[in-house]
C-alpha positions as CSV (number, residue, x, y, z in Angstrom):
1,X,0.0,0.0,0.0
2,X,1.5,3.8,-1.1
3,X,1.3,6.3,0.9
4,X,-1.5,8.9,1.4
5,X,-0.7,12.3,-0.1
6,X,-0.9,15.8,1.8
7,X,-4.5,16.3,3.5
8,X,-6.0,12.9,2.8
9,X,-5.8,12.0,6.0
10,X,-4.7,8.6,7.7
11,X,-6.0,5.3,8.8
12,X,-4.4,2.6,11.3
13,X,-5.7,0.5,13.9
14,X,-6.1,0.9,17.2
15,X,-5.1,-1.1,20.4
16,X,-9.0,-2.2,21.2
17,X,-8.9,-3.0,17.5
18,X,-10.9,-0.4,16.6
19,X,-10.2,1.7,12.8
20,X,-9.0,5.4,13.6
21,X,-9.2,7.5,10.6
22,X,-7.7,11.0,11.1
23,X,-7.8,14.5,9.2
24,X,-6.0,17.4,10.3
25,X,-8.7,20.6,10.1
26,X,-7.6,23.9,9.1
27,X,-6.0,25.6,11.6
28,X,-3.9,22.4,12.8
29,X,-6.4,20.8,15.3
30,X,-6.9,17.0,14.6
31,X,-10.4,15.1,13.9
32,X,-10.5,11.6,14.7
33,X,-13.0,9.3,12.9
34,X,-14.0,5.6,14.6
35,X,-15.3,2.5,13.1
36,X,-15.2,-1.3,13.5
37,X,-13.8,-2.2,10.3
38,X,-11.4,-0.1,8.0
39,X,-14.0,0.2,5.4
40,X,-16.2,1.6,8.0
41,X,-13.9,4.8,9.3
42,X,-12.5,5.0,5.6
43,X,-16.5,6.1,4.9
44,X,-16.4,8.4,7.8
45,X,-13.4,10.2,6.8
46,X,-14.4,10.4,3.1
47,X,-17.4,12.2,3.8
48,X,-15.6,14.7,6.5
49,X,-13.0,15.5,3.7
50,X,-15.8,16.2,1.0
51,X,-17.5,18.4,3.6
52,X,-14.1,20.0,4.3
53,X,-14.2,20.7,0.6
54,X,-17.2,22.3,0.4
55,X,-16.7,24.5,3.1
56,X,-18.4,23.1,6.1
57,X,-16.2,22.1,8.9
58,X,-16.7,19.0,11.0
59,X,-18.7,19.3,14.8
60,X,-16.2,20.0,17.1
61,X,-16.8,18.9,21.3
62,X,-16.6,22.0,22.2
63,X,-20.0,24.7,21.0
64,X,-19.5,28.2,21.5
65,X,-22.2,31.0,22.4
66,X,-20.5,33.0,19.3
67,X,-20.5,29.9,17.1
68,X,-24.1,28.8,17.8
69,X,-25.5,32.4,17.4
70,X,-23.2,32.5,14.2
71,X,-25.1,29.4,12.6
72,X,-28.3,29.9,14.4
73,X,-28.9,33.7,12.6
74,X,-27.9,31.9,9.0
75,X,-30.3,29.1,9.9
């Protein structure tokens, strides 16, 4: 298997044998995708990265007043 290019992101197994895929967001913070199989948070991770194209950045742990007044006046 080749490696991933720049901003695809990665995908490696875990030591409860759970699949970790990972993208880095802009800004340099990490998002961590799980699944049970590969194939599983492959899926996950594709459709973060298509959303990261379009413009729409992954749920983060953390909501913000700012952030949710932000989204809820556009909404």
């Amino acid at each position: 298997m080749s490696k991933r290019g720049q901003g695809e992101g990665t995908i490696g197994k875990t030591a409860d044998g759970r699949w970790q895929a990972r993208i880095t967001l802009p800004g340099g913070k990490r998002k961590a995708y799980y699944g049970k199989t590969r194939k599983e948070a492959q899926e996950k991770m594709t459709e973060a990265l298509r959303d990261l194209n379009k413009g729409v950045l992954p749920p983060t742990g953390r909501q913000t007043l700012g952030r949710f007044l932000a989204e809820w006046l556009t909404e």
